[in-house]
C-alpha positions in Angstrom: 8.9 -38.1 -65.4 6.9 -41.6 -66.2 3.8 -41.1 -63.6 3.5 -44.9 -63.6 6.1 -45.9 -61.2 4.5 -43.2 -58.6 1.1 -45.0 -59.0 2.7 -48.9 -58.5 4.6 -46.7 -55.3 1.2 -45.7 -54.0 -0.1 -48.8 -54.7 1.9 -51.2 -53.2 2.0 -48.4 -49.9 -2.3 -48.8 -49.7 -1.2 -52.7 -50.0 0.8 -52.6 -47.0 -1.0 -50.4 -45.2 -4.1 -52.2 -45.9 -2.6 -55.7 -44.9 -1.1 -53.8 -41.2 -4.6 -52.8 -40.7 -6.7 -55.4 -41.2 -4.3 -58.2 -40.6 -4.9 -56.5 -36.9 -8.5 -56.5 -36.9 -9.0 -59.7 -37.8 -6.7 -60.8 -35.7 -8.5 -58.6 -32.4 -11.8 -59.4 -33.2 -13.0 -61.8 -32.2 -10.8 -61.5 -28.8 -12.4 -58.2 -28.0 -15.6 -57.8 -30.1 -17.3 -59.3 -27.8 -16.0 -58.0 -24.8 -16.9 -54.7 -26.5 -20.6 -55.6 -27.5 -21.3 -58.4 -25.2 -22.6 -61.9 -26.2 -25.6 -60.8 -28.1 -23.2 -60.2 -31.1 -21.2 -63.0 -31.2 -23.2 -64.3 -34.6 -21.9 -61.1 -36.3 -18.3 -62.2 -35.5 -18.3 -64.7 -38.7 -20.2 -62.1 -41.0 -17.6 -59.4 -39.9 -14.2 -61.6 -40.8 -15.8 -62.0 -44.7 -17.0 -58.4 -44.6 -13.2 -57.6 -43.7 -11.6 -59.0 -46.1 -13.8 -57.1 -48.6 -12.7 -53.9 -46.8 -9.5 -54.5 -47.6 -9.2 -54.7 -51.1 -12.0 -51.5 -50.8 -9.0 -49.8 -49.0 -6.8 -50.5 -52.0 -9.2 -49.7 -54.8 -11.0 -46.4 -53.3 -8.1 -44.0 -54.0 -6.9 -45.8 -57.2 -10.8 -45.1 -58.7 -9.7 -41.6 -59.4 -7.8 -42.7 -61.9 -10.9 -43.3 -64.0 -11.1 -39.6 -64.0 -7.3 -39.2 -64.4 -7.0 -41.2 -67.4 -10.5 -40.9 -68.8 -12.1 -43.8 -68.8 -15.1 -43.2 -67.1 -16.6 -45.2 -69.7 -14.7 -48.1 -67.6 -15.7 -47.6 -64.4 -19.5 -47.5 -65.9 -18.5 -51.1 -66.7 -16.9 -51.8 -63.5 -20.3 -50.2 -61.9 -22.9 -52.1 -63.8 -20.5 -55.2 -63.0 -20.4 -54.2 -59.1 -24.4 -54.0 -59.4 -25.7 -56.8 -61.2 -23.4 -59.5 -59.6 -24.7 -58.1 -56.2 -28.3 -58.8 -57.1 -27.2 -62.0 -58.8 -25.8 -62.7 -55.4 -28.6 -61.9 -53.2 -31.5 -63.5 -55.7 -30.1 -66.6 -55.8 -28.7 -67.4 -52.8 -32.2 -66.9 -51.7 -33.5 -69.4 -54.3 -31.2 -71.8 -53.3 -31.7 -71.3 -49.8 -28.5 -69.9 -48.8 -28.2 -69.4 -45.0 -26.9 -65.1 -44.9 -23.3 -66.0 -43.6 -23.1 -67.9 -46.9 -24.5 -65.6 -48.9 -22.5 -62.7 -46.9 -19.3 -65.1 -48.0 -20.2 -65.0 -51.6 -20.7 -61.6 -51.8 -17.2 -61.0 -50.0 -15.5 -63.4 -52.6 -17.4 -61.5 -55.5 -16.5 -58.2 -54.2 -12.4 -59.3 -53.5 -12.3 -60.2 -57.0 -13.9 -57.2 -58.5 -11.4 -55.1 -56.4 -8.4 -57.2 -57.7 -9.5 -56.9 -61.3 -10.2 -53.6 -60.8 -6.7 -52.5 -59.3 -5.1 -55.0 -61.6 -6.9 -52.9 -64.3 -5.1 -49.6 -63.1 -2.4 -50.9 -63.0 -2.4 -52.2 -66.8 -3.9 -48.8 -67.9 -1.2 -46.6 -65.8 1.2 -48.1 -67.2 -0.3 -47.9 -70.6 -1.4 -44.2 -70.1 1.1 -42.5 -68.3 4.0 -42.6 -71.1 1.7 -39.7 -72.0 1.3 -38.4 -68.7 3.7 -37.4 -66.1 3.7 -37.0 -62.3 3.4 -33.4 -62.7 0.6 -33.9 -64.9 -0.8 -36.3 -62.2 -0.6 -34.2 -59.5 -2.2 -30.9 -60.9 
């Protein structure tokens, strides 16, 4: 059996599941984290929401990564690394160059990071589908 269409299954579940979770904390937050902390964290409420969103595609792409192992291209997630890496210092340099307050760098960083997570899982997705007519869900699971 094709082990692609179990991967698109799991997937589209760690979608889901993703979008139930953190649909809810964004939604609760700010309600209750400061009822939880008190006032003297209501300036990490903003950074939170951004540092969210990254934490959901992170959800998404954490599990898939072992693919890189799976289909052997490690050589790819070196790549994907050294990506990960040097944007985040690009990130953090210049946004203090320019003078970028931290919630804006903070929502930078989240954009960078979301789209680095979508390529990546988009990637998966191209190479499982690619790979796996050689592999099969037995193979997958072993």
């Amino acid at each position: 059996e094709d082990a692609y269409p179990k991967i698109k299954s799991f997937a589209v579940r760690l979608f889901f599941s993703s979008l139930v979770v953190y649909l809810f904390a964004y939604i609760v937050l700010e309600r209750y984290f400061i009822v939880i902390f008190g006032n003297g964290w209501i300036g990490a409420v903003a950074f939170i929401k951004y540092l969210l969103f990254v934490s959901f595609f992170s959800f998404i792409f954490s599990p898939l990564s072992n693919l890189f192992n799976y289909f052997e291209i490690q050589h790819l997630n070196l790549i994907w690394q050294l990506a990960w890496l040097v944007s985040n210092v690009a990130i953090f340099y210049f946004g203090s160059i320019l003078g970028l307050s931290a919630l804006q760098i903070v929502m930078l960083f989240s954009i960078k990071q979301s789209i680095l997570y979508t390529l990546g899982i988009l990637g998966f997705m191209l190479i499982a589908k690619r790979e796996s007519k050689h592999a099969t869900t037995k193979d997958l699971l072993a």
